[in-house]
C-alpha positions in Angstrom: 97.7 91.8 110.4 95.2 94.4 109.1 93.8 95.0 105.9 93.4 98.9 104.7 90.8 99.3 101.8 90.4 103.1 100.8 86.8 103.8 99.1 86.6 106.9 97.4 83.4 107.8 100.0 83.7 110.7 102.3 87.0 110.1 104.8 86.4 109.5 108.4 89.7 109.5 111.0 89.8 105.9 112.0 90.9 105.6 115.8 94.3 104.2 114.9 96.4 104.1 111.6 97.8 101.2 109.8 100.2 99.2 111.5 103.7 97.5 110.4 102.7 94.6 108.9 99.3 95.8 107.8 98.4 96.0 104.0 96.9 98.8 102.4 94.9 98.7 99.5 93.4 101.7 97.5 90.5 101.4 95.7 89.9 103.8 92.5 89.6 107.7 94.2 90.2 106.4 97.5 93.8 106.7 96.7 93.5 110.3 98.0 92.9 109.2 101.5 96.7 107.9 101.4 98.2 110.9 101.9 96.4 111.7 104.9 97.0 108.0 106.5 100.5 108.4 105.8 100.6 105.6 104.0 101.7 104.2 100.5 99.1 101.4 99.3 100.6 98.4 98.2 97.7 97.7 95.6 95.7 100.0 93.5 92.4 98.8 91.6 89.6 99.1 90.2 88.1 101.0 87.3 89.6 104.3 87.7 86.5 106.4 86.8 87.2 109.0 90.5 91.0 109.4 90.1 92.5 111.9 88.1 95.6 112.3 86.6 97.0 114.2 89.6 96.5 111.4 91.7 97.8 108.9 89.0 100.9 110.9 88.7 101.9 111.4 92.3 101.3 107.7 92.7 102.7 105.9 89.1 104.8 103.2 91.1 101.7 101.7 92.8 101.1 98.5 91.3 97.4 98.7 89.7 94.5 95.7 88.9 92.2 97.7 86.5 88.8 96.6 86.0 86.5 97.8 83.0 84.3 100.7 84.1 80.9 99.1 82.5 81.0 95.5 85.0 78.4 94.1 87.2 80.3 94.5 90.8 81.2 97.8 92.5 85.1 98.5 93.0 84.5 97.9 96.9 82.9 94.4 95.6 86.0 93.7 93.5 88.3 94.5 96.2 86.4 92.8 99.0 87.1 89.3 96.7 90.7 90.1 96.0 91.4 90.3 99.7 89.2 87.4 100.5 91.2 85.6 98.0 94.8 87.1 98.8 94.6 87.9 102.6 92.0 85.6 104.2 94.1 85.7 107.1 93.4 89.2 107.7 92.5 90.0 111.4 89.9 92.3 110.5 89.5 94.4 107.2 89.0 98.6 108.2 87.5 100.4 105.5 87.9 104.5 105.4 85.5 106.1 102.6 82.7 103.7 102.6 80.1 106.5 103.2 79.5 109.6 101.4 77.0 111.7 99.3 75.7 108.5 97.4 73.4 106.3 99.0 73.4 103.5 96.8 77.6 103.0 97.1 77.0 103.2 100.7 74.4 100.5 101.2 76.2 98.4 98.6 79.1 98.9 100.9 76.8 97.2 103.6 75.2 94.9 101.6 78.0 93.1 100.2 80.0 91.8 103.0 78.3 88.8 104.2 79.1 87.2 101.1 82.9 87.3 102.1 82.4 87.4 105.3 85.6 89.3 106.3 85.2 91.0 109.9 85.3 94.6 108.9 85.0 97.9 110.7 83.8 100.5 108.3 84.4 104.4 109.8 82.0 106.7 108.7 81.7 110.5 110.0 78.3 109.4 111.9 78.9 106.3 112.8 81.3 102.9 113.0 79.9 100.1 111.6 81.0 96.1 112.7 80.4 93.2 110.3 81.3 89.4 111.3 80.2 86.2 110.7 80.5 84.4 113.8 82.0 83.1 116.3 82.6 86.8 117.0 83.2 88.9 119.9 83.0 92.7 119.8 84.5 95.2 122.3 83.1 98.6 122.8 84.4 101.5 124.6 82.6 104.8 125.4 80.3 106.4 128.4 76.9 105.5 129.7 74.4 106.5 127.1 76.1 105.7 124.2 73.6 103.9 121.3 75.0 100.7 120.4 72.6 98.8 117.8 72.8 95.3 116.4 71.5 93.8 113.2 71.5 90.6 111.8 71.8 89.8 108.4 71.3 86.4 109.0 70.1 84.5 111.6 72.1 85.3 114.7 72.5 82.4 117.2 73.8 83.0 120.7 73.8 86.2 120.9 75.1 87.8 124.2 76.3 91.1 125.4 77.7 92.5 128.9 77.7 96.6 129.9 74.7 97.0 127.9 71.3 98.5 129.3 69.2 95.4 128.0 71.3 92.3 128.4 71.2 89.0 126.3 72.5 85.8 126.4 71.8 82.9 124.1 69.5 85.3 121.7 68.4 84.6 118.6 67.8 87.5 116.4 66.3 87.3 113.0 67.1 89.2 110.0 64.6 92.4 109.0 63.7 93.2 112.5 65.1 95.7 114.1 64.7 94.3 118.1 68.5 95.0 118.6 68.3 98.9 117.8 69.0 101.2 120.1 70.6 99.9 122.7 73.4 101.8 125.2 76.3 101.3 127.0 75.4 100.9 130.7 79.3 102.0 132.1 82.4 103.1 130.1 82.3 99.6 128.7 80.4 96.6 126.8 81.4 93.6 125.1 79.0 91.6 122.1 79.2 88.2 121.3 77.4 85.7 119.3 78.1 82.1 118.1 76.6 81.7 114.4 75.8 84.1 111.6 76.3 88.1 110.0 75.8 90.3 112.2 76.2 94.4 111.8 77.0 96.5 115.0 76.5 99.9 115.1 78.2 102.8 117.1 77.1 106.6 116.2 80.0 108.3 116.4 78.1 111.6 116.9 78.4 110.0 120.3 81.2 109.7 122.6 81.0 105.2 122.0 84.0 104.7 119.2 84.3 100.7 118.4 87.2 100.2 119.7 88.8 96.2 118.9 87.4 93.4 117.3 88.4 89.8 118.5 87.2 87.1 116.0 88.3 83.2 117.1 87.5 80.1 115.5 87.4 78.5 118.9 84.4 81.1 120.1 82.0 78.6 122.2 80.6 80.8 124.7 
C-alpha cells in the first residue's frame, strides 16, 4: 500500500497512478490535483489558505483535519506526521506538487523528511526526487547518460550501486558534500543501495532516467 499526498506545488504526471488499496490524502490546494489523478482523497487537511470555495464545494464530502493558518509547521509538515502516525506501514509515500514557484515550500518539502523518515518519491516537472532512511534499495530505469545524483542527509553507510558509470560499494558518504553528484546510468539500468542513514536520490526528469520502484526491507544486509 501507497500513500498519495497532494501539495498544492506545481503538478508533475507521476509514472503510475494510485492503486486499489492506496490512500490518498490531499493537502490544502493540492486538492485540485484530484481531479486529474482520478481520484477522490480520503483525507483533506491543513489550513486551507490555497483552496477556494470552488474546490471546497466540488469536494464537501471529503472528510477534513483543519489546522490554524498562523502555526509553526508547513501543511506538507503536518501531513507528513499524520501519515507517519496513521499509515507507518506505507510502502512508500509519492508526493505530486511538492515543487513550484516558491522556493522556500520546496526546500521545506526536502528538508523535512528525514525527521519521519517515510521512503518518499517526490515528482517534480525537472526532476524525481528519492528519500529513505536505510536499509534501502533503489531501482532506476532509463538510457546510458542519464544523471543520477545522491545525497546524504546523514551519514550514509554502505553505500553501493550497480549500472552506474562510477561504482561503489561499502561507501560512506557524508552530509554537505556533494561527491555523489552527477553520476549516470551506464546501460538502460542501475540499482542503489545503502545500509544506514537519509539519503536523497535524484533523477532529472528533463532526461530520459524516470525513478522507477523503490524496495525498502528491514532485512536489507547487503
Amino acid at each position: 500500500m501507497d500513500v498519495w499526498l497532494l501539495l498544492a506545488g506545481e503538478f508533475a504526471p507521476p509514472p503510475h497512478l494510485p492503486q486499489a488499496g492506496d490512500v490518498v490524502v490531499a493537502v490544502d490546494g493540492g486538492m485540485r490535483h484530484a481531479a486529474v489523478l482520478g481520484v477522490v482523497p480520503s483525507l483533506w487537511l491543513g489550513d486551507f489558505d490555497s483552496s477556494d470555495a470552488a474546490l471546497a464545494a466540488r469536494y464537501a464530502a471529503v472528510p477534513r483535519l483543519a489546522f490554524p493558518v498562523n502555526k509553526d509547521e508547513t501543511d506538507a509538515e503536518l501531513a507528513l506526521a499524520h501519515i507517519a502516525q496513521h499509515h507507518p506501514q506505507a510502502r512508500t509515500v509519492q508526493i505530486i506538487g511538492a515543487a513550484g514557484g516558491e522556493a522556500d515550500h520546496a526546500f521545506a518539502n526536502l528538508w523535512v523528511l528525514p525527521r519521519f523518515a517515510l521512503p518518499t518519491l517526490l515528482y517534480g516537472r525537472t526532476a524525481t526526487y528519492a528519500f529513505a532512511h536505510g536499509p534501502a534499495a533503489w531501482e532506476i530505469h532509463g538510457q546510458a547518460g542519464d544523471k543520477v545524483s545522491i545525497f546524504a542527509l546523514t551519514a550514509i553507510h554502505g553505500l553501493a550501486n550497480s549500472g552506474l558509470r562510477w561504482a561503489a560499494e561499502g561507501l560512506h558518504l557524508t552530509p554537505f558534500r556533494a561527491h555523489g553528484a552527477r553520476n549516470e546510468l551506464c546501460a538502460a539500468r542501475a540499482a542503489i543501495r545503502w545500509q544506514s542513514g537519509a539519503g536523497l536520490v535524484i533523477v532529472p526528469t528533463a532526461a530520459s532516467g524516470t525513478l522507477h520502484s523503490c524496495i525498502i526491507s528491514p532485512s536489507f544486509t547487503q
